[in-house]
ZADREN-820886 format. One line per 4 residues: number of its first residue (from 0); their letters; for each residue z, y, x of C-alpha. Coordinates in pm, whole numbers, plus 50000, padded with zeros to 5 digits. Example, Ala and Ser with C-alpha at 12.3 -4.5 7.8 and 13.67 -1.06 7.14 Angstrom:
% residues 2
0 = AS = 50780:49550:51230  50714:49894:51367
//
This chain:
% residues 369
0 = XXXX = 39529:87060:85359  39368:87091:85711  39490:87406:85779  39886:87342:85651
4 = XXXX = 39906:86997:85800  40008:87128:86091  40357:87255:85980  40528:86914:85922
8 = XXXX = 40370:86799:86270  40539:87071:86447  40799:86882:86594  40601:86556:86708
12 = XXXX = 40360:86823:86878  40617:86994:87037  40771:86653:87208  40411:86525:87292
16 = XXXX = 40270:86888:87448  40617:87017:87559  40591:87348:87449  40843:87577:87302
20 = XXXX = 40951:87709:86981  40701:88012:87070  40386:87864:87156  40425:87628:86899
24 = XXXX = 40488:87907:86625  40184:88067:86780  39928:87797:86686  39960:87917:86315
28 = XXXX = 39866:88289:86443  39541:88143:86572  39477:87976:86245  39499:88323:86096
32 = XXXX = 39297:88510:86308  39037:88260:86304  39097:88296:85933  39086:88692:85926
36 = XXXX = 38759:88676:86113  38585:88458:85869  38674:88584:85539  38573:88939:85666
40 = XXXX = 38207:88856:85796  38216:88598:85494  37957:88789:85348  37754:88852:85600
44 = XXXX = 37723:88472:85664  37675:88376:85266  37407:88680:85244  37154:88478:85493
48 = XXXX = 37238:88119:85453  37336:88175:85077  37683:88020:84939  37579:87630:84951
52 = XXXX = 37528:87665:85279  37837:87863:85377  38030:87616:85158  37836:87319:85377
56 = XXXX = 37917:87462:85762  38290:87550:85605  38310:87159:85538  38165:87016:85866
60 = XXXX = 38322:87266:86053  38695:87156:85940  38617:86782:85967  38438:86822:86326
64 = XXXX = 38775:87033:86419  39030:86773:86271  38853:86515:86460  38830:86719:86810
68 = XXXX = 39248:86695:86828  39164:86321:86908  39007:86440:87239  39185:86720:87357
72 = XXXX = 39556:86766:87550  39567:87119:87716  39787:87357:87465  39415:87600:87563
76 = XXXX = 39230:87379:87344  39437:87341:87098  39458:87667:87075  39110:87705:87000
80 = XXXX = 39058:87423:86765  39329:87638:86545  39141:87899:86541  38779:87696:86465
84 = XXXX = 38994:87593:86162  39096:87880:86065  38727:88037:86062  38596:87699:85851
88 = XXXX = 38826:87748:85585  38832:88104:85564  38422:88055:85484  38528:87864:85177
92 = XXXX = 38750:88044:84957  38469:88372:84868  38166:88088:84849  38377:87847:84618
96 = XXXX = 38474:88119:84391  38080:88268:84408  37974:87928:84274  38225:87865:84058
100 = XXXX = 38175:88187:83868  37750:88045:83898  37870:87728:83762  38086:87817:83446
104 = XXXX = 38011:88060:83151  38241:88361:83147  38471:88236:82916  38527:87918:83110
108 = XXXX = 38587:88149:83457  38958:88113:83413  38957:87727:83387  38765:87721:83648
112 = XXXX = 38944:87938:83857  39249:87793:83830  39148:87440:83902  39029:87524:84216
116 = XXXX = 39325:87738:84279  39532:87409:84241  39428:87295:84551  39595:87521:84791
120 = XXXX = 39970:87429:84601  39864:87056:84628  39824:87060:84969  40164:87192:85041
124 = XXXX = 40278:86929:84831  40082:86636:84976  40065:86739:85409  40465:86638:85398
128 = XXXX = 40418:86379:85231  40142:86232:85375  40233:86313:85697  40583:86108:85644
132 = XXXX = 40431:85804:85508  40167:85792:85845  40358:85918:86098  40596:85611:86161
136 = XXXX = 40264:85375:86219  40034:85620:86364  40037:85932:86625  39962:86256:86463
140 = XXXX = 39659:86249:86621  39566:85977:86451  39697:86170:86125  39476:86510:86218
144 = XXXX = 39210:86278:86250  39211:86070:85980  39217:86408:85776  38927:86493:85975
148 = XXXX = 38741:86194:85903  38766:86279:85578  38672:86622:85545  38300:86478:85721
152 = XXXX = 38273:86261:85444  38329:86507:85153  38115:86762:85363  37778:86479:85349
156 = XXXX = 37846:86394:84964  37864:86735:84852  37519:86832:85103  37364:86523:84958
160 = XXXX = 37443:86599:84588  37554:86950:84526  37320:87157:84307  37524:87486:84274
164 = XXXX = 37551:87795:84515  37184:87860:84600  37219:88204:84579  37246:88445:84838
168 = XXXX = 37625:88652:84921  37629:88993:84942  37809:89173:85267  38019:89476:85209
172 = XXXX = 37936:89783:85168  38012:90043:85449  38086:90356:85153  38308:90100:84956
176 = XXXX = 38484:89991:85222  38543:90295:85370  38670:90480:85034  38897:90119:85043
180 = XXXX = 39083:90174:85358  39157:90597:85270  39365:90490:84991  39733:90470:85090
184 = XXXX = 39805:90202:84772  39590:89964:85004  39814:89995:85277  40090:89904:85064
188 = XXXX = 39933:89599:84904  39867:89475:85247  40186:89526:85350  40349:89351:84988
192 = XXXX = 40108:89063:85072  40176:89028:85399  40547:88963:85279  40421:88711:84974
196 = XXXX = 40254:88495:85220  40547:88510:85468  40786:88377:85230  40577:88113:85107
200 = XXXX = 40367:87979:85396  40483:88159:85681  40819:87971:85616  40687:87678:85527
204 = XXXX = 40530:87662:85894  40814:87653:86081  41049:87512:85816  41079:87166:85911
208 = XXXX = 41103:87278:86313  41409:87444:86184  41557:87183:85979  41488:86913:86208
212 = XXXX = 41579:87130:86536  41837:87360:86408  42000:87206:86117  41992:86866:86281
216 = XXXX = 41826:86690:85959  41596:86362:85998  41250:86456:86007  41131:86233:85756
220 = XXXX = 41398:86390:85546  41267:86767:85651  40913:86641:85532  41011:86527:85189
224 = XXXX = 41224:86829:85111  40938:87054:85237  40657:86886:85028  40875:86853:84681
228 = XXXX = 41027:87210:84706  40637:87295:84664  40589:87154:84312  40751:87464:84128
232 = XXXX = 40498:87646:84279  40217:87472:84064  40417:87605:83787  40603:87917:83833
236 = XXXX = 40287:88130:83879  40209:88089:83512  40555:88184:83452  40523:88514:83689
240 = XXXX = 40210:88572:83495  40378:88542:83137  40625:88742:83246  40403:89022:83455
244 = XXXX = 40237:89096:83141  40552:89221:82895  40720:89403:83199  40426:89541:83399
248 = XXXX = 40278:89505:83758  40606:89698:83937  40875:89604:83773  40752:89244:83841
252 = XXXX = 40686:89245:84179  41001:89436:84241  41181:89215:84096  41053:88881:84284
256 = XXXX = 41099:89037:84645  41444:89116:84522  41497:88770:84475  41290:88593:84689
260 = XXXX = 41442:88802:85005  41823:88696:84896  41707:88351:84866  41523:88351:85216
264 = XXXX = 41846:88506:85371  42056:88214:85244  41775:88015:85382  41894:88105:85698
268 = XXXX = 42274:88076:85657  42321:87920:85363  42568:87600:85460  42533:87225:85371
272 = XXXX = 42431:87072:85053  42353:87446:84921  42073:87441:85214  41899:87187:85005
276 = XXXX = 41929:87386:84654  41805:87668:84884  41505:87499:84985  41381:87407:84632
280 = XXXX = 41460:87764:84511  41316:87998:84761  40953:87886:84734  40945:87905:84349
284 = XXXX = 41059:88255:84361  40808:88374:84593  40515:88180:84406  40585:88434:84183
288 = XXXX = 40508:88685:84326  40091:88658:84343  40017:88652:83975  40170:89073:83934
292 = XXXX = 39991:89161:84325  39694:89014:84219  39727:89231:83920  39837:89517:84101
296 = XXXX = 39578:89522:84351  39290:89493:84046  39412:89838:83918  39425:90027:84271
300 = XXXX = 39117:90115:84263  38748:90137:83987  38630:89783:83902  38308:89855:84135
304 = XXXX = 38586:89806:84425  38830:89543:84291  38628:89250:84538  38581:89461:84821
308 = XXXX = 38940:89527:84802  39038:89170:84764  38844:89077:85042  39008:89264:85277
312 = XXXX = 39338:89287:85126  39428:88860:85091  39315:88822:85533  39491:89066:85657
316 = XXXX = 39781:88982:85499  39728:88612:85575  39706:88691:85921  40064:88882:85902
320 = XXXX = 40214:88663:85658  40080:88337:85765  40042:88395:86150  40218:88666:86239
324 = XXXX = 40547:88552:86063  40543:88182:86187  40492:88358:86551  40793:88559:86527
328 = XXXX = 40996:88294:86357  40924:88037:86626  40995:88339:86881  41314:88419:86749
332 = XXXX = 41385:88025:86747  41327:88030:87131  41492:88346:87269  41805:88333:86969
336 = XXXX = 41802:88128:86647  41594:87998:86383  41791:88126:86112  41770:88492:86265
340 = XXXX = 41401:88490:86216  41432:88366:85874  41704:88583:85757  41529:88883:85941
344 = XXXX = 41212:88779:85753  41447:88826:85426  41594:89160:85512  41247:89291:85584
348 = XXXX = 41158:89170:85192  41475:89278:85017  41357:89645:85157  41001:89562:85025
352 = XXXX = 41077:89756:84689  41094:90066:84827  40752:90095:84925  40630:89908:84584
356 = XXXX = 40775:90248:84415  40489:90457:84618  40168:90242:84437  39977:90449:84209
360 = XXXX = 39806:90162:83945  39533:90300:83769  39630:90225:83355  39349:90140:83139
364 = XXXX = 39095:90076:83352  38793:89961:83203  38695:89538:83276  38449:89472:83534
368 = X = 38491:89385:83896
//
């Protein structure tokens, strides 16, 4: 939640900092590249201070971030508290699943998994919400701080008691990751990605700066829509999933960014009360979308790859989808219109399937990562 809590505070931190629709669409890029940085040297970090202790900075570092918006006014700073944020929770996400997997037997990995996984469609859920219940009584730096507060405290109790994750990462290596990068089907799964986390959190970013600024809706309104239209997306994946396996990996994914870029143009000119139907339906579609890339992007390349892969594949397109896309969004809200950034964003995915045609999957591929 520390690192999406920022989207329904976009417009109280444009009014306090005076900045534009640009700069403020930019603080999400420097969330991402400070995100991008840390899940690539990820291993290198877990490999010396093993995962407990990767999984112990992660938490400190988020809650000593959160709580560093309560001192600071210059849009510099800001700036680089985004980015500290985005490098503490990028740490997380390989050390939680390393310890997980230590934690579980095999057969219990997917349970496991996909509790944990819950966590990043609850906070989309909850930062609206919470930040519309706290807002009216307290600044959002009291908010941000609160959060940070927080984060300190769940970073001491799980130092002081947790008993999992002394085991060293392991870095990547050079021959895997360069045989990674030759294959053009990479490329393309970046680039599919990139487009998956656009339409789900690069949107959500800048979508109440848009309904509040654009559409002229009450903010506390804005919030609420943003944080329920996120519950589908607890649910749809298993849907996608369901539905991956009967039609395969392609078909799938082709036809979700078929969808999911009609519903984000109508995001962006859709009129009135259908704006609100809009709203709910555009982020189920595109939760749909990760269960048949994940898939895909297993059966690119041998199972001796498939993490290697993954590791570079899910930052780089975070940093397009979820910084890149915000930035040109909130550019586009500046120098034209909201809704041409949006509706752009949609073109760009309706177009999508074309490239989804040039993957070669590898069919029965033995298990193993």
């Amino acid at each position: 939640i520390g690192r999406v809590i920022f989207a329904p505070l976009l417009p109280s931190l444009e009014k306090e900092l005076g900045i534009g629709h640009s700069q403020a669409g930019s603080l999400f890029l420097m969330i991402s590249l400070g995100f991008f940085a840390a899940q690539i040297g990820s291993g290198f970090i877990s490999s010396r201070l093993n995962h407990r202790g990767t999984l112990s900075i992660s938490a400190v570092g988020v809650g000593v971030a959160l709580l560093a918006f309560s001192f600071v006014s210059s849009l510099n700073a800001i700036r680089a508290l985004m980015v500290a944020i985005g490098v503490a929770t990028g740490l997380h996400v390989p050390s939680a699943i390393a310890t997980i997997t230590a934690m579980v037997t095999r057969q219990d990995w997917g349970k496991g998994l996909s509790i944990h996984q819950t966590a990043p469609s609850l906070s989309l859920v909850l930062a609206p919400l919470v930040v519309e219940a706290l807002l009216g009584p307290f600044s959002w730096r009291i908010i941000v701080a609160s959060l940070g507060a927080v984060a300190l405290g769940a970073a001491i109790v799980f130092v002081l008691m947790a008993r999992y994750g002394d085991f060293p990462g392991e870095a990547p290596s050079p021959p895997v990751v360069r045989a990674t990068i030759q294959q053009r089907s990479f490329w393309i799964m970046i680039f599919l990605f990139a487009l998956g986390m656009g339409g789900s959190i690069g949107i959500y970013a800048m979508l109440p700066l848009y309904l509040v600024v654009e559409r002229g809706f009450d903010p506390g309104w804005a919030n609420a829509l943003l944080g329920f239209s996120r519950i589908s997306g607890l649910f749809m994946t298993f849907f996608a999933g369901w539905v991956t396996d009967r039609v395969g990996e392609k078909r799938a994914i082709t036809a979700v960014l078929l969808a999911s870029g009609a519903s984000t143009i109508l995001l962006g000119i859709a009129p009135g009360s259908w704006l609100v139907v809009i709203i709910f339906l555009q982020p189920a579609l595109i939760a749909c979308y990760f269960p048949p890339g994940f898939s895909a992007l297993s059966k690119i390349v041998p199972p001796n790859m498939r993490s290697v892969t993954t590791s570079l594949t899910t930052p780089s397109a975070f940093l397009l989808g979820g910084g890149v896309v915000p930035a040109f969004i909130g550019y586009m809200g500046e120098r034209v219109t909201f809704s041409t950034g949006i509706v752009l964003i949609g073109c760009l995915t309706l177009l999508a399937p074309l490239a989804v045609r040039l993957l070669k999957l590898r069919e029965g591929v033995e298990e193993g990562c």
